[in-house]
N, CA, C and O atoms as a GROMACS GRO file, in nm:
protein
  284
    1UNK      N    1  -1.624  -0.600   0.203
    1UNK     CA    2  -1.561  -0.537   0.318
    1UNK      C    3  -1.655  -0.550   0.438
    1UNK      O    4  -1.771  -0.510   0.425
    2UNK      N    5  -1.601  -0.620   0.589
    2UNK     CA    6  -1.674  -0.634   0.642
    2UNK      C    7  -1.707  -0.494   0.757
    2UNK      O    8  -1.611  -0.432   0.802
    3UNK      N    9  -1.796  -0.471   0.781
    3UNK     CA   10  -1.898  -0.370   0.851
    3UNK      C   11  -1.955  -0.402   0.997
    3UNK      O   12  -2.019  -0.504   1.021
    4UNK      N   13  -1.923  -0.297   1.098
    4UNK     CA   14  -1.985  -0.351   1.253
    4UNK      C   15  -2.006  -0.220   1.304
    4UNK      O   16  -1.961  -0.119   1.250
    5UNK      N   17  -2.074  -0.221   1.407
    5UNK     CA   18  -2.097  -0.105   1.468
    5UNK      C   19  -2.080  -0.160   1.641
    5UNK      O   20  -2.129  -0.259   1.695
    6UNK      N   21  -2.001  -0.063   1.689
    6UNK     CA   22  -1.991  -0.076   1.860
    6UNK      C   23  -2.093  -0.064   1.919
    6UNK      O   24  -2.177   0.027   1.920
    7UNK      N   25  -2.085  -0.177   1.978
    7UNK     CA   26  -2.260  -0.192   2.080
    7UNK      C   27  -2.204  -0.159   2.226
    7UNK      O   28  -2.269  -0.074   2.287
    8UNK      N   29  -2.110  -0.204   2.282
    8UNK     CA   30  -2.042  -0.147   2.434
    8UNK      C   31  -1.948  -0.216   2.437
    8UNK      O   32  -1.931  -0.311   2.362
    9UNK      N   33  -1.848  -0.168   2.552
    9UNK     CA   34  -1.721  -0.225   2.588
    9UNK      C   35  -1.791  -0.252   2.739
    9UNK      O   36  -1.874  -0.200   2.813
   10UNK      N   37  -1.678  -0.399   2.731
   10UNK     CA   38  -1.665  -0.470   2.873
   10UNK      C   39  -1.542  -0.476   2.914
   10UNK      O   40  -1.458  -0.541   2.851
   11UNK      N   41  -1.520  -0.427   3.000
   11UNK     CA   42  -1.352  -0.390   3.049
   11UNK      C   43  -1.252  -0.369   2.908
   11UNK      O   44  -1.250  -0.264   2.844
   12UNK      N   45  -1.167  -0.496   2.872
   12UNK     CA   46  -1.067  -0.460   2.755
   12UNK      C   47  -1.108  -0.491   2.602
   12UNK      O   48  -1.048  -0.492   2.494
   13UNK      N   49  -1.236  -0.517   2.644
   13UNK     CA   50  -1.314  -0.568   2.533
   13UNK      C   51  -1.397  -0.482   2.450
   13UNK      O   52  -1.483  -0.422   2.515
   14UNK      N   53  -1.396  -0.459   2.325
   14UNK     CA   54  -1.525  -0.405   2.262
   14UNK      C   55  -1.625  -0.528   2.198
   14UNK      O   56  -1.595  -0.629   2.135
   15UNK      N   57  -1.770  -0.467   2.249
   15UNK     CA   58  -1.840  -0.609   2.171
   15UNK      C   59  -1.892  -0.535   2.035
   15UNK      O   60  -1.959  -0.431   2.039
   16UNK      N   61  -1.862  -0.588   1.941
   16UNK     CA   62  -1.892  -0.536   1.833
   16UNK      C   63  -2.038  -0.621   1.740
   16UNK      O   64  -2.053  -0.742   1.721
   17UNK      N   65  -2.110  -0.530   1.705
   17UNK     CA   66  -2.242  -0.615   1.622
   17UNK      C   67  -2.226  -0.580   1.499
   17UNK      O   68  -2.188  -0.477   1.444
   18UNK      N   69  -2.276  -0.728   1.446
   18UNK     CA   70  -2.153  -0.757   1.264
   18UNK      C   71  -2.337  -0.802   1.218
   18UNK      O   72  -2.360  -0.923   1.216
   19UNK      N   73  -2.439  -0.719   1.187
   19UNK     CA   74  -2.561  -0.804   1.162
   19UNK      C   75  -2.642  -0.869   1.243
   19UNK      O   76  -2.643  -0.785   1.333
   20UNK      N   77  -2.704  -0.945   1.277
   20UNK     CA   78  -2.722  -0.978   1.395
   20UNK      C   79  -2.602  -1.095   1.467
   20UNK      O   80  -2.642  -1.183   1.544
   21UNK      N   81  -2.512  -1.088   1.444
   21UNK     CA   82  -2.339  -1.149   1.536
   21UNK      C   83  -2.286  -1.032   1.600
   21UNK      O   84  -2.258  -0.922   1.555
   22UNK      N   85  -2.280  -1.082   1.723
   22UNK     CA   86  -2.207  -1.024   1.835
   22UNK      C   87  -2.063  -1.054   1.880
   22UNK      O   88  -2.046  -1.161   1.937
   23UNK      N   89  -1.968  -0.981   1.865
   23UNK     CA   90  -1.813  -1.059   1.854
   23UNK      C   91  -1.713  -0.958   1.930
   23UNK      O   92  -1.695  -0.844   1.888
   24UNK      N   93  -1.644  -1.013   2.055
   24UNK     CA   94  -1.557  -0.944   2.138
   24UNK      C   95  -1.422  -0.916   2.040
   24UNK      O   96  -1.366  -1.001   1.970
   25UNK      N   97  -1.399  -0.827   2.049
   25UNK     CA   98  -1.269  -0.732   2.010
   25UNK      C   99  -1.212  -0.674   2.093
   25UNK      O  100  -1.277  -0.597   2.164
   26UNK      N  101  -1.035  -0.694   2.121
   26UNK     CA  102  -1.002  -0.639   2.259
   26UNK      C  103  -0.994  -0.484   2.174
   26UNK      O  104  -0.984  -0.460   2.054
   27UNK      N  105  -1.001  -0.400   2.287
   27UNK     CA  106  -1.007  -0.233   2.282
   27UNK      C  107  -0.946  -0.167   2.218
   27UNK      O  108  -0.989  -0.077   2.146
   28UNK      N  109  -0.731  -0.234   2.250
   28UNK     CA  110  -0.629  -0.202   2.203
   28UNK      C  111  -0.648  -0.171   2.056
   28UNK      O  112  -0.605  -0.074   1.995
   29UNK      N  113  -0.733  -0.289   2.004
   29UNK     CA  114  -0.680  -0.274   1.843
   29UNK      C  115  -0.766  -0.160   1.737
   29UNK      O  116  -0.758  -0.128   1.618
   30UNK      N  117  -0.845  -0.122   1.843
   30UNK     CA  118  -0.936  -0.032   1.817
   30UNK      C  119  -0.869   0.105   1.831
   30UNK      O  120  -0.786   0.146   1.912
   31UNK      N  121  -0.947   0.180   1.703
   31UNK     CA  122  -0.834   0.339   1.706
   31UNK      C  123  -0.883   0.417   1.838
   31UNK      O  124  -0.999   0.435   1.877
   32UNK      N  125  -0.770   0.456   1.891
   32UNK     CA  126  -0.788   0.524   2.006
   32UNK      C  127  -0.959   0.579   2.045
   32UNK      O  128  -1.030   0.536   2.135
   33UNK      N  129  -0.997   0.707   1.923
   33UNK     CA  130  -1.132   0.751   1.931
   33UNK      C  131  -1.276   0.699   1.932
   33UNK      O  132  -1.386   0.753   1.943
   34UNK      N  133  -1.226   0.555   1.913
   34UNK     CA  134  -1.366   0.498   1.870
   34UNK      C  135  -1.447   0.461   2.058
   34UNK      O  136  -1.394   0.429   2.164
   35UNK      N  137  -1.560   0.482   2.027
   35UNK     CA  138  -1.690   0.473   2.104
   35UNK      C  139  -1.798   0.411   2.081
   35UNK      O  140  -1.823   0.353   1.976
   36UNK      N  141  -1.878   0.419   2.189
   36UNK     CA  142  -2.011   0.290   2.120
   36UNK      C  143  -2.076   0.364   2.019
   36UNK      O  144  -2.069   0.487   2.019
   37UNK      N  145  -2.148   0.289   1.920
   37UNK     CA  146  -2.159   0.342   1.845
   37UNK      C  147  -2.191   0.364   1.720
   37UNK      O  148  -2.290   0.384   1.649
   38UNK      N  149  -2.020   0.349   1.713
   38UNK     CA  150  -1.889   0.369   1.592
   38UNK      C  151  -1.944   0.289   1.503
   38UNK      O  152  -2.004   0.192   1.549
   39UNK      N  153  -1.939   0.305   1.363
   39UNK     CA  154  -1.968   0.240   1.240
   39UNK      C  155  -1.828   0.206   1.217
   39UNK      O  156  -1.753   0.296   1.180
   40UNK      N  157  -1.769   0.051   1.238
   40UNK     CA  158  -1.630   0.051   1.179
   40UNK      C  159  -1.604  -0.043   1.098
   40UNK      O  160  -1.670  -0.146   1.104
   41UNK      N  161  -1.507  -0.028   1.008
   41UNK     CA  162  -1.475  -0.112   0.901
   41UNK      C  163  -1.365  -0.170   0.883
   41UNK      O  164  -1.266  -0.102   0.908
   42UNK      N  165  -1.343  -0.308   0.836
   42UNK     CA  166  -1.300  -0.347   0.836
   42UNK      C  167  -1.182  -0.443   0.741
   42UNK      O  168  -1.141  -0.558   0.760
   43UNK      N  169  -1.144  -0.323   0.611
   43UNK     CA  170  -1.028  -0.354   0.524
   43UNK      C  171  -0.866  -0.446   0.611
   43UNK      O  172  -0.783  -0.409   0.695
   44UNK      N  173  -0.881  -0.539   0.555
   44UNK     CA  174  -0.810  -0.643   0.580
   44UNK      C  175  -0.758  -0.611   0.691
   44UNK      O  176  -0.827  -0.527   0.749
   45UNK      N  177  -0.643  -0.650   0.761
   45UNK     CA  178  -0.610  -0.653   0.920
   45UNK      C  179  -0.645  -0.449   0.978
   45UNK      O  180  -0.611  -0.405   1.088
   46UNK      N  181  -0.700  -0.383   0.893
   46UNK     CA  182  -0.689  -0.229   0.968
   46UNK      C  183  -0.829  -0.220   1.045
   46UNK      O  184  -0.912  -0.311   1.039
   47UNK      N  185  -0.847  -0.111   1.111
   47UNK     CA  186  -1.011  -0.105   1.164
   47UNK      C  187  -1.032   0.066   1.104
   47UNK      O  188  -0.930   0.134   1.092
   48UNK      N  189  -1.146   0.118   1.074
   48UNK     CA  190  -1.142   0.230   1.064
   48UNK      C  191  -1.254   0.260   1.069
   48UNK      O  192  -1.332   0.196   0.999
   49UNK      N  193  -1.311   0.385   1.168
   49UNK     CA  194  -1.384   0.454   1.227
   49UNK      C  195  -1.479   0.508   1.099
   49UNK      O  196  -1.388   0.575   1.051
   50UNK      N  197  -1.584   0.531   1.012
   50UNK     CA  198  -1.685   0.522   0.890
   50UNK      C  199  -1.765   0.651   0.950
   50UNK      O  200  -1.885   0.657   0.974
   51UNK      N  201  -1.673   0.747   0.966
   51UNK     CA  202  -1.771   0.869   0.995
   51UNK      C  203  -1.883   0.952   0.945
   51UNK      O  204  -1.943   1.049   0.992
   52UNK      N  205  -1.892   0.884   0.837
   52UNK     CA  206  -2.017   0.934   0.750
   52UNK      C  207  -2.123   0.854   0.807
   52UNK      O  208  -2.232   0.899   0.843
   53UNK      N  209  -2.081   0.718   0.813
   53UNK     CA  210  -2.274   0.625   0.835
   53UNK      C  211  -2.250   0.636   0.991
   53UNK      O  212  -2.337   0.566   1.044
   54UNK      N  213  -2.197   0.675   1.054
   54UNK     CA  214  -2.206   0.705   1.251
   54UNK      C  215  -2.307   0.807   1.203
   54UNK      O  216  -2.418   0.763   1.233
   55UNK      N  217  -2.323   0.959   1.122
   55UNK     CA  218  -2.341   1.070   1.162
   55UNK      C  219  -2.455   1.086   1.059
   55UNK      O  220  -2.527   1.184   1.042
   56UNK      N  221  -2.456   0.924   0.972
   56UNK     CA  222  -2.624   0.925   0.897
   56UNK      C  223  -2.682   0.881   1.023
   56UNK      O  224  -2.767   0.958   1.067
   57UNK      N  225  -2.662   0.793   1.082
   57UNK     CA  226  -2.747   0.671   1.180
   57UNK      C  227  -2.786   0.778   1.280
   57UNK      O  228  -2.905   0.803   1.296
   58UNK      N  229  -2.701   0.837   1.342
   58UNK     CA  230  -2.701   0.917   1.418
   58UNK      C  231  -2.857   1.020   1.432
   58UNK      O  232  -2.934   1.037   1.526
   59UNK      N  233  -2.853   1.093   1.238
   59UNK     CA  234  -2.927   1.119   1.208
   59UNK      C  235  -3.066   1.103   1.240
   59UNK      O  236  -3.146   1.171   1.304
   60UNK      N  237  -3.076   0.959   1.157
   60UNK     CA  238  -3.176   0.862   1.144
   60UNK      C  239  -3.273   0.809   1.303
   60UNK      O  240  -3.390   0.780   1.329
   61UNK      N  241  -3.150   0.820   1.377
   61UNK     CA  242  -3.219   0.825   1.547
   61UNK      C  243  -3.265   0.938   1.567
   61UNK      O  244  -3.387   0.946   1.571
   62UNK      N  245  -3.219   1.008   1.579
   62UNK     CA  246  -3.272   1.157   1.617
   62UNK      C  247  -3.466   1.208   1.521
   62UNK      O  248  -3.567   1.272   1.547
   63UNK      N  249  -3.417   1.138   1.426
   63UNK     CA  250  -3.545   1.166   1.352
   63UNK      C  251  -3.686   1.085   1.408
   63UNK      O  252  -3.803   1.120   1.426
   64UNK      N  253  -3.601   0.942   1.427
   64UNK     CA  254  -3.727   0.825   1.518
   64UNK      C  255  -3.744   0.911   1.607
   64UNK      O  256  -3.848   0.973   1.583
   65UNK      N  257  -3.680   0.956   1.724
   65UNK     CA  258  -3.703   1.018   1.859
   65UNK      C  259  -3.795   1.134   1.880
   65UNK      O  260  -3.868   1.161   1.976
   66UNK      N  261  -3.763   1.224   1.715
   66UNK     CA  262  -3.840   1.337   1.729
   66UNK      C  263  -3.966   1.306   1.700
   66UNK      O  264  -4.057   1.369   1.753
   67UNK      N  265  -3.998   1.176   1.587
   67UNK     CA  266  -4.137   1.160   1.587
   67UNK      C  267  -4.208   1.104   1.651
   67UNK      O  268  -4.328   1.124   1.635
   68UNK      N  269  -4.147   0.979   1.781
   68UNK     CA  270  -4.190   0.967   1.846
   68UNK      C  271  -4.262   1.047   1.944
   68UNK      O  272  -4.379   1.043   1.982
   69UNK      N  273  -4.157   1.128   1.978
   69UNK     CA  274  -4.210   1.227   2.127
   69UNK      C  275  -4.284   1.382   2.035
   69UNK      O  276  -4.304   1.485   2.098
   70UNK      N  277  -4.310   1.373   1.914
   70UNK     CA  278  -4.340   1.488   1.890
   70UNK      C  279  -4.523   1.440   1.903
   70UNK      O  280  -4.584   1.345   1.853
   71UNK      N  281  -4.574   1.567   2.004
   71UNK     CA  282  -4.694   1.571   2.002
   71UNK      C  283  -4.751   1.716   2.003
   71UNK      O  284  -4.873   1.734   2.001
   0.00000   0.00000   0.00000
């Protein structure tokens, strides 16, 4: 099952990063809620928003950030 995460939208476009591949997706086909970001997946023609690994990663930043700036 293939796996991407939203890196930004350019006007009707989402650019999506698939690994290190970068691949335009127009917006439309994207579920309304999705944002940069988004961990989304990709079961045969559907897209779906992977709210668990957004809100590990999410995590996982917040933890770099705190040890960075923690002094």
């Amino acid at each position: 099952m293939k796996k991407g995460i939203i890196n930004r939208f350019e006007g009707d476009l989402a650019v999506i990063e698939f690994n290190d591949t970068m691949k335009d997706i127009p917006k439309a086909t994207l579920p309304k809620e999705a944002d940069i970001g988004d961990v989304l997946i990709f079961p045969g023609d559907k897209i779906i928003i992977d709210t668990k690994k957004k809100a590990k990663l999410k995590q996982e930043i917040e933890d770099l950030m705190e040890e960075l700036f923690d002094d």
